[in-house]
CHARMM-style PDB file with segment names, atoms N, HN, CA, C and O in Angstrom:
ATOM      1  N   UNK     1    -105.427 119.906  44.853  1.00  0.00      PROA
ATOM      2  CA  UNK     1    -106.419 119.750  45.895  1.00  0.00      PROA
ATOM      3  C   UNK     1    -106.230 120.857  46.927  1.00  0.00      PROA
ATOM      4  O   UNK     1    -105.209 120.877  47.615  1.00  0.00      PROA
ATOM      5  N   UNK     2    -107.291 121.881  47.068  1.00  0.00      PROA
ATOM      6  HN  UNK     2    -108.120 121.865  46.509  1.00  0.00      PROA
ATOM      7  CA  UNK     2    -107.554 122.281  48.519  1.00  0.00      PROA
ATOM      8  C   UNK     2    -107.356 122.209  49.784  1.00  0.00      PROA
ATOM      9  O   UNK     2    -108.288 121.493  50.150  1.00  0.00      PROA
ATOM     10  N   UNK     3    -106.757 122.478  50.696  1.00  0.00      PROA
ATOM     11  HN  UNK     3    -106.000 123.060  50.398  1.00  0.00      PROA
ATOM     12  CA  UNK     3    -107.334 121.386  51.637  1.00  0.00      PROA
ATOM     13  C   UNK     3    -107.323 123.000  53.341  1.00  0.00      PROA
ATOM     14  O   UNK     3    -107.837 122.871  54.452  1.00  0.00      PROA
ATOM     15  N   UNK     4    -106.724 123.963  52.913  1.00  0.00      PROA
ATOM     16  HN  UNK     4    -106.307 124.068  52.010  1.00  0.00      PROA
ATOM     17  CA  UNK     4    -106.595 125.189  53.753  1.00  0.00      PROA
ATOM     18  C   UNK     4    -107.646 126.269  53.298  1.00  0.00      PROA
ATOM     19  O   UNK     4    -107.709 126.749  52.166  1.00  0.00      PROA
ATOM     20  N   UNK     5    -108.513 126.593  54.437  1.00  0.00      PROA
ATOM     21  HN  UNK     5    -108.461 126.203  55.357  1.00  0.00      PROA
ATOM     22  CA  UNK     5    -109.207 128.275  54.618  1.00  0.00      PROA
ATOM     23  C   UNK     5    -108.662 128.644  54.925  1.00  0.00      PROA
ATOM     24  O   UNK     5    -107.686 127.962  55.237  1.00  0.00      PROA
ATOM     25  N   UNK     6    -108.589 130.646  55.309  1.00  0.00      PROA
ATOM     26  HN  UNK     6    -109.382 131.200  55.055  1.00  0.00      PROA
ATOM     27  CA  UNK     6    -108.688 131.242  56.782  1.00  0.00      PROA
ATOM     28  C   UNK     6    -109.676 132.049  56.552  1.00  0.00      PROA
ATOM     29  O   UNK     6    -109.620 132.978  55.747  1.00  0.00      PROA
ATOM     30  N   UNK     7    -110.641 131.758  57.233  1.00  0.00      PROA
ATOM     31  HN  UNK     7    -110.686 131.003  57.887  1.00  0.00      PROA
ATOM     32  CA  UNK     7    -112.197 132.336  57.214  1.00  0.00      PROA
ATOM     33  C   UNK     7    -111.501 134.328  57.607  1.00  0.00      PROA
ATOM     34  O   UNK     7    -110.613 134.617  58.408  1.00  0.00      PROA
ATOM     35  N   UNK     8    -112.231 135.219  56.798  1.00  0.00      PROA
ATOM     36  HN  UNK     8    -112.953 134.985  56.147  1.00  0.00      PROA
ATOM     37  CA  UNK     8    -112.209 136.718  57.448  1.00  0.00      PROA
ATOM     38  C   UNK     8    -112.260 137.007  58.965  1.00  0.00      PROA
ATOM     39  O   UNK     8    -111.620 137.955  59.420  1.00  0.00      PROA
ATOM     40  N   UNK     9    -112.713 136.525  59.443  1.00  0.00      PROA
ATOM     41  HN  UNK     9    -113.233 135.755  59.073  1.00  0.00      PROA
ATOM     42  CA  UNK     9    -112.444 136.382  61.412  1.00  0.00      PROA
ATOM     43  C   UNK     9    -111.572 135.787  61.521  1.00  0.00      PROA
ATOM     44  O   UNK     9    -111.439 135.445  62.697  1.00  0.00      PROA
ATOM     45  N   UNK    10    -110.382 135.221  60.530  1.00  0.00      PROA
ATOM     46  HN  UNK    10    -110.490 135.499  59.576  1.00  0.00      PROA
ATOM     47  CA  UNK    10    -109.535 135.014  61.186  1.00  0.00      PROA
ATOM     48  C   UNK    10    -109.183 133.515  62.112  1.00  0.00      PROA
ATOM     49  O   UNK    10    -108.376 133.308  63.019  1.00  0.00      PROA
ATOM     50  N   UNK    11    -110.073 132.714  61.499  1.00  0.00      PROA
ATOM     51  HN  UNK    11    -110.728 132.881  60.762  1.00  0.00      PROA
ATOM     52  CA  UNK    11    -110.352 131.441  62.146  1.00  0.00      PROA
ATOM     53  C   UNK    11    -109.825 130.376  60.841  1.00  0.00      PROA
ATOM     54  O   UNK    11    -110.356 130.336  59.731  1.00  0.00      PROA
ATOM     55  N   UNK    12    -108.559 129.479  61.324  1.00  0.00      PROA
ATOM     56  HN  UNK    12    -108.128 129.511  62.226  1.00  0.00      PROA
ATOM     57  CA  UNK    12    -108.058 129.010  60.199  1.00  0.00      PROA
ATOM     58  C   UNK    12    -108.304 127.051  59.966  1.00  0.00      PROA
ATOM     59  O   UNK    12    -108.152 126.222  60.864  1.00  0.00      PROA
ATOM     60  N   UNK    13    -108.652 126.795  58.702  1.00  0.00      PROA
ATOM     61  HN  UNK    13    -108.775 127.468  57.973  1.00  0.00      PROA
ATOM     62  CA  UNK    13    -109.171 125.482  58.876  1.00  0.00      PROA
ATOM     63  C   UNK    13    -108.042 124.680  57.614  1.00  0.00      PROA
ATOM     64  O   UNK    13    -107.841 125.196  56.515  1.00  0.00      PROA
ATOM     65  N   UNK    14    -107.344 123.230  58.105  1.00  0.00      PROA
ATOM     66  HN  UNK    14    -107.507 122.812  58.999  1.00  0.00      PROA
ATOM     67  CA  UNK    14    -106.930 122.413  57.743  1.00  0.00      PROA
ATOM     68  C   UNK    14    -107.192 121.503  57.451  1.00  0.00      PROA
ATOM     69  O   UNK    14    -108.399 121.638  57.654  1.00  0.00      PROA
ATOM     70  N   UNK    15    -107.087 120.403  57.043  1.00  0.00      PROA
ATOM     71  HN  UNK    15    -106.107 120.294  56.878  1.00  0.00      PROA
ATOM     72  CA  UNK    15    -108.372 119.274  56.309  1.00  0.00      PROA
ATOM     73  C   UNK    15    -107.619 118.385  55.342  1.00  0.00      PROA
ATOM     74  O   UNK    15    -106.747 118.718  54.540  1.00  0.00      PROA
ATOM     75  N   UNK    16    -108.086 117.292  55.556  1.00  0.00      PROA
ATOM     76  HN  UNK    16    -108.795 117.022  56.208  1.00  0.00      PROA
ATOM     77  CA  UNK    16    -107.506 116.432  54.888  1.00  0.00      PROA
ATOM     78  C   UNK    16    -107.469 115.891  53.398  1.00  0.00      PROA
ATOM     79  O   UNK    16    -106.778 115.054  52.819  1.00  0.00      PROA
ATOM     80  N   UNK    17    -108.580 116.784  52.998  1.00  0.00      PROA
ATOM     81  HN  UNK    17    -109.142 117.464  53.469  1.00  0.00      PROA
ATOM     82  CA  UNK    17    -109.201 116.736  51.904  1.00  0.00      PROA
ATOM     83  C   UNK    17    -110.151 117.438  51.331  1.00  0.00      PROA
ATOM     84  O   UNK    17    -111.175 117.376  52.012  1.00  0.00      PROA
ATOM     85  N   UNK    18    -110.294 118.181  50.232  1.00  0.00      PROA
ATOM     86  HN  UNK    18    -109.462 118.231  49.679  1.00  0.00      PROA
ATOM     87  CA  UNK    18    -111.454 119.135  49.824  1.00  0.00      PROA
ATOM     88  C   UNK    18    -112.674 118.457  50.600  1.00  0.00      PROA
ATOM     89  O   UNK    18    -113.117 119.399  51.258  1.00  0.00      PROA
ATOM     90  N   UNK    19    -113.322 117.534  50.835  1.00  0.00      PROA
ATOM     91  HN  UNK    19    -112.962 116.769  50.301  1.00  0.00      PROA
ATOM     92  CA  UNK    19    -114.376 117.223  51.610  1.00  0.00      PROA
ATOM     93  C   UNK    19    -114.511 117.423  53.037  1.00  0.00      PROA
ATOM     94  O   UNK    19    -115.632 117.637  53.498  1.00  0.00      PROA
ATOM     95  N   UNK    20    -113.323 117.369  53.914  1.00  0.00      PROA
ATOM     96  HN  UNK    20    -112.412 117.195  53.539  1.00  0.00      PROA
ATOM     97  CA  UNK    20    -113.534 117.235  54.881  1.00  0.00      PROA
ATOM     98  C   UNK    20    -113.546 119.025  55.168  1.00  0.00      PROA
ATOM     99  O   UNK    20    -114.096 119.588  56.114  1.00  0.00      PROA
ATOM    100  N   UNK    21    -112.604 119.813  53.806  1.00  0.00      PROA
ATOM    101  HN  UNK    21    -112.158 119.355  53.037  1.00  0.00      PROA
ATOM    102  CA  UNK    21    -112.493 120.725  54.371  1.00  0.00      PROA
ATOM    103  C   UNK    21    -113.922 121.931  54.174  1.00  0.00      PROA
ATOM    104  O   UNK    21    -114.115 122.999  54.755  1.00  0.00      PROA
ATOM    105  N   UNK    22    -114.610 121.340  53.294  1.00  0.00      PROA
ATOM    106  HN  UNK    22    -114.454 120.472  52.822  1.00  0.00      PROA
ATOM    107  CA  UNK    22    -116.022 121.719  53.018  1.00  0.00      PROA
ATOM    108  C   UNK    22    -117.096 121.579  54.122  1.00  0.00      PROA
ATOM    109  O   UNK    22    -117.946 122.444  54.336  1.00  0.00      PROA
ATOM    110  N   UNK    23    -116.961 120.124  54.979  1.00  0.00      PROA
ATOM    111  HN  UNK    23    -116.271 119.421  54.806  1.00  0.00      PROA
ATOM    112  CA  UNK    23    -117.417 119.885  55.915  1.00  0.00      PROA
ATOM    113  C   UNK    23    -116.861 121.158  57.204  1.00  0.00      PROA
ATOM    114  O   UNK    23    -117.518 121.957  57.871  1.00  0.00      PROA
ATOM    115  N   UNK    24    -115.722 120.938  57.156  1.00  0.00      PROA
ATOM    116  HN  UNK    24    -115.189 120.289  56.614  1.00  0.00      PROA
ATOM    117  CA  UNK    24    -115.348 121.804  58.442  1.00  0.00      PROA
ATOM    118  C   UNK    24    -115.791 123.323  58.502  1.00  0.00      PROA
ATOM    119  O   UNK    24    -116.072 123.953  59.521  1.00  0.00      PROA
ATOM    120  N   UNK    25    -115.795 123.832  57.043  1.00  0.00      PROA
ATOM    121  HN  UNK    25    -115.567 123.321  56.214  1.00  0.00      PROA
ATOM    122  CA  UNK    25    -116.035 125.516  56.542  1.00  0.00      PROA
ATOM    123  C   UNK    25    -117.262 125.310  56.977  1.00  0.00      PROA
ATOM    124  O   UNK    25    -117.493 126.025  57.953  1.00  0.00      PROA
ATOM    125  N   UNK    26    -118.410 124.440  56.582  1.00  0.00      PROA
ATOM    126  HN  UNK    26    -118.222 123.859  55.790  1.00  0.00      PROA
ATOM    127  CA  UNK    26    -119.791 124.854  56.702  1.00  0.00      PROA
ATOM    128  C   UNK    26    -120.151 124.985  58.194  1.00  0.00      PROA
ATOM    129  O   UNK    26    -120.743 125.973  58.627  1.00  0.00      PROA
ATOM    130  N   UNK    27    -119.674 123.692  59.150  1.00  0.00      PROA
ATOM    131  HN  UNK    27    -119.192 122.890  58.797  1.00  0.00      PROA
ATOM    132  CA  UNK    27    -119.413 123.559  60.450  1.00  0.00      PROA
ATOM    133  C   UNK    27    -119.077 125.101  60.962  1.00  0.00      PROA
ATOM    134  O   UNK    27    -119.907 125.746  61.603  1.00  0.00      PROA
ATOM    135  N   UNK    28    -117.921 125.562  60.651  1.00  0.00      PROA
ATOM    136  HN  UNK    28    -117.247 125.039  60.131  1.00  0.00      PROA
ATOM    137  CA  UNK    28    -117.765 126.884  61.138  1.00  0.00      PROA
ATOM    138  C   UNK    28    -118.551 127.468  60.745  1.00  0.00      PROA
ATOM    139  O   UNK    28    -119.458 127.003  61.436  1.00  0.00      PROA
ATOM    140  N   UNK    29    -119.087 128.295  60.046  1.00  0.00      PROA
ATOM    141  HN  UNK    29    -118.351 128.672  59.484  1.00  0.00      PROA
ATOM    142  CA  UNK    29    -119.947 129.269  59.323  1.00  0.00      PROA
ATOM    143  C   UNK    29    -121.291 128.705  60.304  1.00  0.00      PROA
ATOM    144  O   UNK    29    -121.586 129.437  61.249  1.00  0.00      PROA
ATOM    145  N   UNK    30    -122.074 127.482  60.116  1.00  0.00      PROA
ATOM    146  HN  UNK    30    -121.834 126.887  59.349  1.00  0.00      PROA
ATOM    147  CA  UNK    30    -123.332 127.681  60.860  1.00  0.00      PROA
ATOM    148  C   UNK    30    -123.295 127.794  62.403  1.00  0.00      PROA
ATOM    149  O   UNK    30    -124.317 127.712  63.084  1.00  0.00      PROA
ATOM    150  N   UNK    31    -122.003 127.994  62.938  1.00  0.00      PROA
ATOM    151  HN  UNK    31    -121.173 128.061  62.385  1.00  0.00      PROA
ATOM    152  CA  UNK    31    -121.695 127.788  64.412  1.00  0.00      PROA
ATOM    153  C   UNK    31    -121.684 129.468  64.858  1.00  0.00      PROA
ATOM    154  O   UNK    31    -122.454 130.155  65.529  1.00  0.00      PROA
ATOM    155  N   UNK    32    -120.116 129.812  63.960  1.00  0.00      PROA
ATOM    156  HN  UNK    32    -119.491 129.254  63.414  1.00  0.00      PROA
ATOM    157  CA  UNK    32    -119.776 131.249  64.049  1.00  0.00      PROA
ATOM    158  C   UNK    32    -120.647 132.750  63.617  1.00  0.00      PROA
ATOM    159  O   UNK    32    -120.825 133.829  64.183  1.00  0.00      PROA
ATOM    160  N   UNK    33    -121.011 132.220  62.456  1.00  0.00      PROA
ATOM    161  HN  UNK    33    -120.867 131.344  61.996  1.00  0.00      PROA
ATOM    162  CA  UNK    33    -121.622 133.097  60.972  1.00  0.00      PROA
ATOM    163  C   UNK    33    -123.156 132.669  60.924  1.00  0.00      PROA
ATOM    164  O   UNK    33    -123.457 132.313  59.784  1.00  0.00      PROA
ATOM    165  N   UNK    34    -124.112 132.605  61.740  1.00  0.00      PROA
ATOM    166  HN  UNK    34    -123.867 132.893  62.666  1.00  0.00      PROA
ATOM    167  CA  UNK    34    -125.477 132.107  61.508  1.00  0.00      PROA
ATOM    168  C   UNK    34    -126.086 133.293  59.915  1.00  0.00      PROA
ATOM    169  O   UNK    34    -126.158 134.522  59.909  1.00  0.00      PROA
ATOM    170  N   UNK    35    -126.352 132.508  58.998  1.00  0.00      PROA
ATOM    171  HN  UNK    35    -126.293 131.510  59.003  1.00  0.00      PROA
ATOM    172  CA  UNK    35    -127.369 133.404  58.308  1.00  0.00      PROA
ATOM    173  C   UNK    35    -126.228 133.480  56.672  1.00  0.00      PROA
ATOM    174  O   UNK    35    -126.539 134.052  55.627  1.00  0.00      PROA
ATOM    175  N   UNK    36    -125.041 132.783  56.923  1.00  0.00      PROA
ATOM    176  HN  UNK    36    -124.788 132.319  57.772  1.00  0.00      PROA
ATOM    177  CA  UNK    36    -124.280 132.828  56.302  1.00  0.00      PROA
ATOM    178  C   UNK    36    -123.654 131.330  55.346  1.00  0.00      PROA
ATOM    179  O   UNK    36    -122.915 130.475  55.833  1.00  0.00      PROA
ATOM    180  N   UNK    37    -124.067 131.332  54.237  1.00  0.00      PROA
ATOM    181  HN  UNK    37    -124.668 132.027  53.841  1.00  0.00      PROA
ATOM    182  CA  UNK    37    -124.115 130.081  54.165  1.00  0.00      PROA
ATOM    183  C   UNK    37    -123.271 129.971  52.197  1.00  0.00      PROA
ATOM    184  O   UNK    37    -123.580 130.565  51.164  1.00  0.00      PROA
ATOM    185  N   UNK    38    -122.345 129.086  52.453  1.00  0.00      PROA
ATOM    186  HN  UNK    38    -122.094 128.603  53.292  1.00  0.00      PROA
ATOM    187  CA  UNK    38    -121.701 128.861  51.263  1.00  0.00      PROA
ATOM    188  C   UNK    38    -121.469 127.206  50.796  1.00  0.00      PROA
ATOM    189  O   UNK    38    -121.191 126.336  51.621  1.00  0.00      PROA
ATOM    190  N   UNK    39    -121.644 126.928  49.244  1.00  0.00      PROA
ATOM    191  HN  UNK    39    -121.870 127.635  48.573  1.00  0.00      PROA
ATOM    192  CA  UNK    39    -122.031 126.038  49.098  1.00  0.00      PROA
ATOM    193  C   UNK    39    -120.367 125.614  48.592  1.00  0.00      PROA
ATOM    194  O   UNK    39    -119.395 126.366  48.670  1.00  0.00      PROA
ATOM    195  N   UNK    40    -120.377 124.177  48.058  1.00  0.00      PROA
ATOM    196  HN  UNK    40    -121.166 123.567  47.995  1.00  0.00      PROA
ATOM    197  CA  UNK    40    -118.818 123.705  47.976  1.00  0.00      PROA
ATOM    198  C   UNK    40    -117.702 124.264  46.615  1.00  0.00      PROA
ATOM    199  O   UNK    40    -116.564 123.851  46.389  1.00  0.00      PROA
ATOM    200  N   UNK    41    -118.418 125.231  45.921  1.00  0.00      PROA
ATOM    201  HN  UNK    41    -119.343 125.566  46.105  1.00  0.00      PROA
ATOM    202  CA  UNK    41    -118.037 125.199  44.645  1.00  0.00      PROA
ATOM    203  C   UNK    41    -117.439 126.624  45.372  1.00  0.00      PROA
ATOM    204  O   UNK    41    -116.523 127.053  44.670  1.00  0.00      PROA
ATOM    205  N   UNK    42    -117.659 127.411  46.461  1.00  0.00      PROA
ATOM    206  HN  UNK    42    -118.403 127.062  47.031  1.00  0.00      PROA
ATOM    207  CA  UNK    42    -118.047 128.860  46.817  1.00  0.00      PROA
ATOM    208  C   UNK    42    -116.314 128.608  48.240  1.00  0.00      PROA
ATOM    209  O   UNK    42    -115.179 129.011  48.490  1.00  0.00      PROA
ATOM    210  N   UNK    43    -116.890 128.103  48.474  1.00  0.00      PROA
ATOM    211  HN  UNK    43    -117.813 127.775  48.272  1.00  0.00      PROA
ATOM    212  CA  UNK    43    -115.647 127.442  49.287  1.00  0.00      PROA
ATOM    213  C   UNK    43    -114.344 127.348  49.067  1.00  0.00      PROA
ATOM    214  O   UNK    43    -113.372 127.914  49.567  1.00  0.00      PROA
ATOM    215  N   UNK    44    -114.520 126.255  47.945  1.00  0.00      PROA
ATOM    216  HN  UNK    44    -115.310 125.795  47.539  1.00  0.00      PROA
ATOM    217  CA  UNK    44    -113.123 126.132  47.606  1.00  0.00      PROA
ATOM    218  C   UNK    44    -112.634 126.657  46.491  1.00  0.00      PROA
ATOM    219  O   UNK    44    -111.664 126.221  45.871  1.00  0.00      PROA
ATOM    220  N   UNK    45    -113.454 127.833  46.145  1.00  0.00      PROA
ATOM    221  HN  UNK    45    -114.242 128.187  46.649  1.00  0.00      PROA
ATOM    222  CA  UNK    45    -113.449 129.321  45.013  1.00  0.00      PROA
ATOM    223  C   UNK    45    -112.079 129.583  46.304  1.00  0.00      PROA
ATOM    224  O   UNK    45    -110.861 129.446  46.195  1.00  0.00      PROA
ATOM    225  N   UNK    46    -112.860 129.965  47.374  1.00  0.00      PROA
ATOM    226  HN  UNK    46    -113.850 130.076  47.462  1.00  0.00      PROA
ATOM    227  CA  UNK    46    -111.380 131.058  48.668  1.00  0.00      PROA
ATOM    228  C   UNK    46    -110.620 130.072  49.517  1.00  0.00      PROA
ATOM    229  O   UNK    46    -110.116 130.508  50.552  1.00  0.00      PROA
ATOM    230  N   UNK    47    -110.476 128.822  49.221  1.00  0.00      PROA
ATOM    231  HN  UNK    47    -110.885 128.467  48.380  1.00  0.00      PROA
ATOM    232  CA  UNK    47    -109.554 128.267  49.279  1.00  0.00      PROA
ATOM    233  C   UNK    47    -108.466 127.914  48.924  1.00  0.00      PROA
ATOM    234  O   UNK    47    -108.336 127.896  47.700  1.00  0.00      PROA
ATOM    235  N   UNK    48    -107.249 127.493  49.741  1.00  0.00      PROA
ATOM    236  HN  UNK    48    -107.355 127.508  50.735  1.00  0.00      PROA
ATOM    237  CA  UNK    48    -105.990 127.229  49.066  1.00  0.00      PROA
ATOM    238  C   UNK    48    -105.564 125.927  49.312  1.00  0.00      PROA
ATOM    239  OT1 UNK    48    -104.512 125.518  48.821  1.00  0.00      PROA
TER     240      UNK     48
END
């Protein structure tokens, strides 16, 4: 199981679970990254 990003800016996400941590990546990305958008399979491809 997944459960660590660190997005290329350098912004690092922890999570309790591949879901939450899918939730949190997209959260960042439409906050930080407008126009930038990755789906869950894409995610936890650059996840560890």
């Amino acid at each position: 199981m997944k459960t660590r990003l660190t997005c290329p800016c350098g912004h690092r996400i922890a999570a309790a679970d591949e879901d939450d941590l899918v939730k949190q990546a997209q959260s960042h990305l439409a906050e930080e990254h407008p126009g930038h958008e990755y789906d869950r399979e894409q995610i936890l491809f650059i996840a560890s």
